[in-house]
Structures are given as structure tokens and as C-alpha cells.
C-alpha positions as CSV (number, residue, x, y, z in Angstrom):
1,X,12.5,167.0,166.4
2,X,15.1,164.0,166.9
3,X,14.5,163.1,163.3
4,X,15.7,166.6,162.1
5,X,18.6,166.5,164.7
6,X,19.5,162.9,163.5
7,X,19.4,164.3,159.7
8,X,22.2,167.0,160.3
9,X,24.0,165.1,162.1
10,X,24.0,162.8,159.1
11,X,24.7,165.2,156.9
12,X,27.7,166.4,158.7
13,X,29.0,162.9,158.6
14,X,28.4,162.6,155.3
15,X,30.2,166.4,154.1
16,X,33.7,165.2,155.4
17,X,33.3,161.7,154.2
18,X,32.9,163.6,150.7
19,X,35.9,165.7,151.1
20,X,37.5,163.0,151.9
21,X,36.3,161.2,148.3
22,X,37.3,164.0,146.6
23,X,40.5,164.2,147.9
24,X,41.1,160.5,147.3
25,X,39.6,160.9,143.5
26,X,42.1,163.5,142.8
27,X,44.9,162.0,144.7
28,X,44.5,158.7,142.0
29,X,43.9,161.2,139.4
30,X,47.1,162.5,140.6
31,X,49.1,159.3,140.2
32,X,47.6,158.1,137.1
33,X,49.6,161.6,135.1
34,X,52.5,160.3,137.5
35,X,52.2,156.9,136.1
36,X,51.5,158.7,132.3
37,X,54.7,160.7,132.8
38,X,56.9,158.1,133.4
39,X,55.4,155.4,131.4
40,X,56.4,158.4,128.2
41,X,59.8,158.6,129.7
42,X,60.7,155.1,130.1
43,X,59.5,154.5,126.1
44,X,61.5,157.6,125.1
45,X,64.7,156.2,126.5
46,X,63.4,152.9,124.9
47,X,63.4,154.9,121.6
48,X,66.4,156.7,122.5
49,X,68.6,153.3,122.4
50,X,66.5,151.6,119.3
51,X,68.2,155.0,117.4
52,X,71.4,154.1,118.5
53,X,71.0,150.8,117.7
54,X,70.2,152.0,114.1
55,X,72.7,154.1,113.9
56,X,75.2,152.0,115.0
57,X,74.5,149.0,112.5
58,X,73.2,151.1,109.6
59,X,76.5,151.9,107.9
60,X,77.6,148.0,108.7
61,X,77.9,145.3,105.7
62,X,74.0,144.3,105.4
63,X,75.2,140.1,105.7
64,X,77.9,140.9,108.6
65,X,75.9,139.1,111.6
66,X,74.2,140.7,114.5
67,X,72.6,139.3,117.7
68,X,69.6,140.5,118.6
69,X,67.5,139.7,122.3
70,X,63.9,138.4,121.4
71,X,61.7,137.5,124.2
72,X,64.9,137.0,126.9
73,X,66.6,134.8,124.2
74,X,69.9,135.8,122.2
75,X,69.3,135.0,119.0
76,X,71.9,135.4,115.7
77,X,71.1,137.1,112.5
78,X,72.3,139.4,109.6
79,X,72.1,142.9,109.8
80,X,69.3,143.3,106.9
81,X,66.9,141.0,109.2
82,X,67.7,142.7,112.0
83,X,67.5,146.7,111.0
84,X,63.9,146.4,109.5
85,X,62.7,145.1,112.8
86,X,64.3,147.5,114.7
87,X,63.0,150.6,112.9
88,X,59.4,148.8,113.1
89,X,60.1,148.3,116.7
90,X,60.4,152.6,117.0
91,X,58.0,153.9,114.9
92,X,55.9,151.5,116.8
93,X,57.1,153.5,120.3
94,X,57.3,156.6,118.4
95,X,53.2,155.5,117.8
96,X,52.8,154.7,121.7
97,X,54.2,157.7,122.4
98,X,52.2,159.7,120.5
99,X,49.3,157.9,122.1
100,X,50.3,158.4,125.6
101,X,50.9,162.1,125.0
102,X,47.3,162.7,124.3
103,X,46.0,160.8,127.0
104,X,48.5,162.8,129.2
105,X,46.8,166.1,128.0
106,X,43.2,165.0,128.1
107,X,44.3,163.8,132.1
108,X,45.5,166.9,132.6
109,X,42.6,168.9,131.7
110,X,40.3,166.4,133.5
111,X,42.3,167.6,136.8
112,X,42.1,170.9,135.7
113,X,38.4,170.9,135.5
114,X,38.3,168.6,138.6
115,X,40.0,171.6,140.5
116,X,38.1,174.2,139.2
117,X,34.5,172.0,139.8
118,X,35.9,171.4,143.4
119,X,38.1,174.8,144.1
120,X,41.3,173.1,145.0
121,X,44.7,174.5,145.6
122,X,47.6,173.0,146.1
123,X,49.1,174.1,149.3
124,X,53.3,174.4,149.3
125,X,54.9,173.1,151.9
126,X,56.2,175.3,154.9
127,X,59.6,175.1,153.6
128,X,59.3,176.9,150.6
129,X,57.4,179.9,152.0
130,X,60.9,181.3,153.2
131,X,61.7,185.1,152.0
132,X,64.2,185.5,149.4
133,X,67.1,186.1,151.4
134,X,66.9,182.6,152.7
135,X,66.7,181.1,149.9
136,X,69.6,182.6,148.0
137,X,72.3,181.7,150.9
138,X,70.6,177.5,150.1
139,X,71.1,177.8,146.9
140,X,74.7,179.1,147.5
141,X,76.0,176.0,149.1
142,X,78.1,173.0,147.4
143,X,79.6,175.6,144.8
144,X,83.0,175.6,144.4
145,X,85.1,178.4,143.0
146,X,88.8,178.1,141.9
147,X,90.3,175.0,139.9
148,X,89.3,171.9,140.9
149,X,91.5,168.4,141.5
150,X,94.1,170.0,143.4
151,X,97.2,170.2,141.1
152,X,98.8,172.0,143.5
């Protein structure tokens, strides 16, 4: 009898110490899209300036000199060393990007199916279950109407 009584009481330990895991697994599961996300922004911005880097020294005189950073170090060279590099440099990114994309979508479906093995909802929080009517006079405030700077 006290063995049976000691094995529920372990295996109501045991059921919250679970939810608990689970919750914890898809918390990190969570963070590692977060981490995905920005990592693909922070490498499309990176992308963002190689093309105006490009663009900006492609029309240029091919031996006019350029400086380009390497490794934390200025360094000074002509613009047909440098433009090569720097389109390698992007399609490279472009690559990583590509890369990161898919990982991004195979995460996502791994917390899809995480949620659905596991039935779990994301609760909103309590300020967002206001009525309509409340939430059209928030989004009303800070517009202005009428001309702005004050000419008058």
C-alpha cells in the first residue's frame, strides 16, 4: 500500500517537472527562430550596403584608388581589385542567406509539430483582449491633423 502511494506521488512530481521540460524545450526552440530571424536581417542589411558599395564604385575609373576595411585594417587599392571581392563577398551572403532561410522554415515546422505533438497555445496577454471600441480611441492618439511646423 505505501509503495503504490509513494508511486503516484512520484508520478505527480514527475508530470509537472515534464511540463515544465516542455515548456523550456519550446521556449529555446522559441529563441533559436529569434536568433534565425535576426541573424537573416543583420546579413540582409550586410547585403544591402555591399550593393551600394557596388553601385557606388561601379561606374568609377577601374585604376582610380579605393580603400577597403579587411580584418579591422584600412587598406588601399584600385577599384578593379576591390569590385570583384566585393560582389564575391554578396553572393557569398546572398548564399548564407539562402541557407539560413531554409533552416528558418524547417524550425518553424519543427515548432509547429512540437505544438501540435504537445497541444500548445499561445495565450495573449490581458491587454489585448480589450473590445474594439478600446482599441480604436489607442490607436487614435499621437495623430495630428492640420499643417505641421507652425508657419503661422
Amino acid at each position: 500500500m505505501q509503495s503504490i502511494m509513494a508511486s503516484r506521488a512520484e508520478d505527480e512530481q514527475r508530470e509537472p517537472i515534464n511540463e515544465q521540460a516542455v515548456a523550456n524545450k519550446y521556449a529555446s526552440m522559441r529563441t533559436e527562430l529569434n536568433q534565425i530571424y535576426s541573424k537573416i536581417t543583420e546579413l540582409e542589411m550586410e547585403v544591402s550596403e555591399h550593393s551600394l558599395v557596388i553601385n557606388a564604385i561601379q561606374p568609377l575609373d577601374p585604376t582610380r584608388r579605393c580603400f577597403r576595411m579587411i580584418g579591422g585594417v584600412l587598406v588601399e587599392r584600385t577599384i578593379q581589385e576591390v569590385l570583384p571581392a566585393v560582389q564575391r563577398n554578396k553572393e557569398g551572403l546572398e548564399e548564407v542567406i539562402a541557407r539560413l532561410n531554409e533552416a528558418l522554415e524547417k524550425k518553424k515546422k519543427e515548432i509547429s509539430d512540437f505544438e501540435a505533438k504537445y497541444k500548445i497555445r499561445i495565450r495573449k496577454p490581458d491587454g489585448e483582449t480589450k473590445d474594439d471600441g478600446g482599441r480604436k480611441e489607442g490607436s487614435a492618439q499621437g495623430v495630428l491633423v492640420g499643417p505641421a511646423g507652425g508657419s503661422e
